[in-house]
C-alpha positions in Angstrom: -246.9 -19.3 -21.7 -243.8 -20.9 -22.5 -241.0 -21.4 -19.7 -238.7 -19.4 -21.9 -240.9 -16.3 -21.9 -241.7 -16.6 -18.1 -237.6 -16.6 -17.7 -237.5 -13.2 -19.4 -240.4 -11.5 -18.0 -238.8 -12.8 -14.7 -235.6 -11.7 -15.4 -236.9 -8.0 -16.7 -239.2 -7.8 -13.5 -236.2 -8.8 -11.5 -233.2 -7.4 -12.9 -234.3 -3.6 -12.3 -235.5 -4.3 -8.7 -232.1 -6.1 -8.0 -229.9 -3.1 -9.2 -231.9 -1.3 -7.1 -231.4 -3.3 -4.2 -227.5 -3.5 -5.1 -227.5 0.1 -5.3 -229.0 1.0 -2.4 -226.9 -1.8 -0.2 -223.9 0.0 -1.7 -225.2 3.5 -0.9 -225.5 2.3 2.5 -222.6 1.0 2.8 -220.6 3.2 1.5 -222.2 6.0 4.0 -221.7 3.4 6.8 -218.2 3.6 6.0 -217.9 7.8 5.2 -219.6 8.3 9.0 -217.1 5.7 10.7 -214.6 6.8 9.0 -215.7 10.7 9.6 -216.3 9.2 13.8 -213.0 7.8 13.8 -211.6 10.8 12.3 -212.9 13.1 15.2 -211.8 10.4 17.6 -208.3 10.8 16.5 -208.4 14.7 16.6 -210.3 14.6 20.2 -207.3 12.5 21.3 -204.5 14.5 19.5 -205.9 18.0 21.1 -206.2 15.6 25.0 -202.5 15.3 24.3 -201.7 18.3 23.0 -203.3 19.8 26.6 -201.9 17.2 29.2 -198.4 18.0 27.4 -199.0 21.9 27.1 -199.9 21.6 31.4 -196.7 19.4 31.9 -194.4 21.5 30.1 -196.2 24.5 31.9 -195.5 23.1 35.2 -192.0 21.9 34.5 -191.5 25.8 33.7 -192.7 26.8 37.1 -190.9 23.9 38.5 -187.5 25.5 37.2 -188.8 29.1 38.1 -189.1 28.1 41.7 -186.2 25.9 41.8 -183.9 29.1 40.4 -185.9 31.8 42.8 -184.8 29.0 45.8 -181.4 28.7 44.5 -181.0 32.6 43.8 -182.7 32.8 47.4 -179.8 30.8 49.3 -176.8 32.7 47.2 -178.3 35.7 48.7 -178.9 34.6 52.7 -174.7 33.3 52.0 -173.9 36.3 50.6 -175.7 38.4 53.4 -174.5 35.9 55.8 -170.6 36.4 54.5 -171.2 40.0 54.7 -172.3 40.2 58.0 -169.3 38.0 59.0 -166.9 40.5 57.7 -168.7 43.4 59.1 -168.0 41.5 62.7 -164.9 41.2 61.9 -164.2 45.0 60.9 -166.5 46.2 64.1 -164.2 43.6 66.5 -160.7 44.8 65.2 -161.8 48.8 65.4 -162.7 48.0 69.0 -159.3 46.6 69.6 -157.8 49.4 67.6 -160.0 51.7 69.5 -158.7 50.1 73.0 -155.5 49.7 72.3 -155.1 53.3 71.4 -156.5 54.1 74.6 -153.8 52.1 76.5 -151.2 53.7 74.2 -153.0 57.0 75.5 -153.0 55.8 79.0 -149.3 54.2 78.6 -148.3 57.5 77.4 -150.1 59.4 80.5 -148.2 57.0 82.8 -144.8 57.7 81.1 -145.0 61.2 81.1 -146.0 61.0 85.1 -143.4 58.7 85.7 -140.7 60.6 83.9 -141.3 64.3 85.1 -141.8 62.7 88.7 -138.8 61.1 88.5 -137.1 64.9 87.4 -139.4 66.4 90.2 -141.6 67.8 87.6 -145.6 67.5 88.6 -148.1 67.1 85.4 
């Protein structure tokens, strides 16, 4: 056989396994890069939902870290408010006893006048 006709049966033996080959190393490859990409993908929404959690607990306890931080500050209002009351409740109790005695030494005052004055006159009470 001639070299020429070797080349083509060569080249028509070859040239369909070769686009086979091609094909499939493209096929391949092109999966390779559909499943890393389709990995990466659920990668990326793993991480964005880890996030989306650690911030969701953060912003969850900074909430109860400014509920407790009000109830505290509500809390101390209430023991100065209590704490003022009870001061002026003192201070009404202390001046109704010193009302409360000085009306008895008016009373007693008086007694003493009126002794003093009718015994002066000779009168007895």
């Amino acid at each position: 056989m001639s070299p020429i006709i070797s080349v083509i049966i060569t080249a028509i033996i070859v040239a369909p396994i070769t686009w086979v080959v091609a094909v499939a190393y493209r096929k391949n490859s092109y999966e390779s890069k559909i499943g890393s990409a389709e990995e990466k993908s659920r990668e990326i929404i793993d991480e964005a939902l880890k996030v989306a959690e650690t911030k969701k607990k953060e912003a969850l306890l900074e909430a109860k870290e400014e509920n407790l931080k009000a109830k505290n500050e509500l809390e101390k209002e209430t023991r100065e408010r209590r704490a003022e009351i009870q001061r002026y409740e003192r201070r009404v109790l202390s001046k109704e006893e010193n009302l409360g005695e000085k009306r008895i030494q008016s009373c007693r005052e008086g007694r003493d006048f009126k002794k003093a004055f009718f015994r002066g006159r000779g009168i007895i009470c």
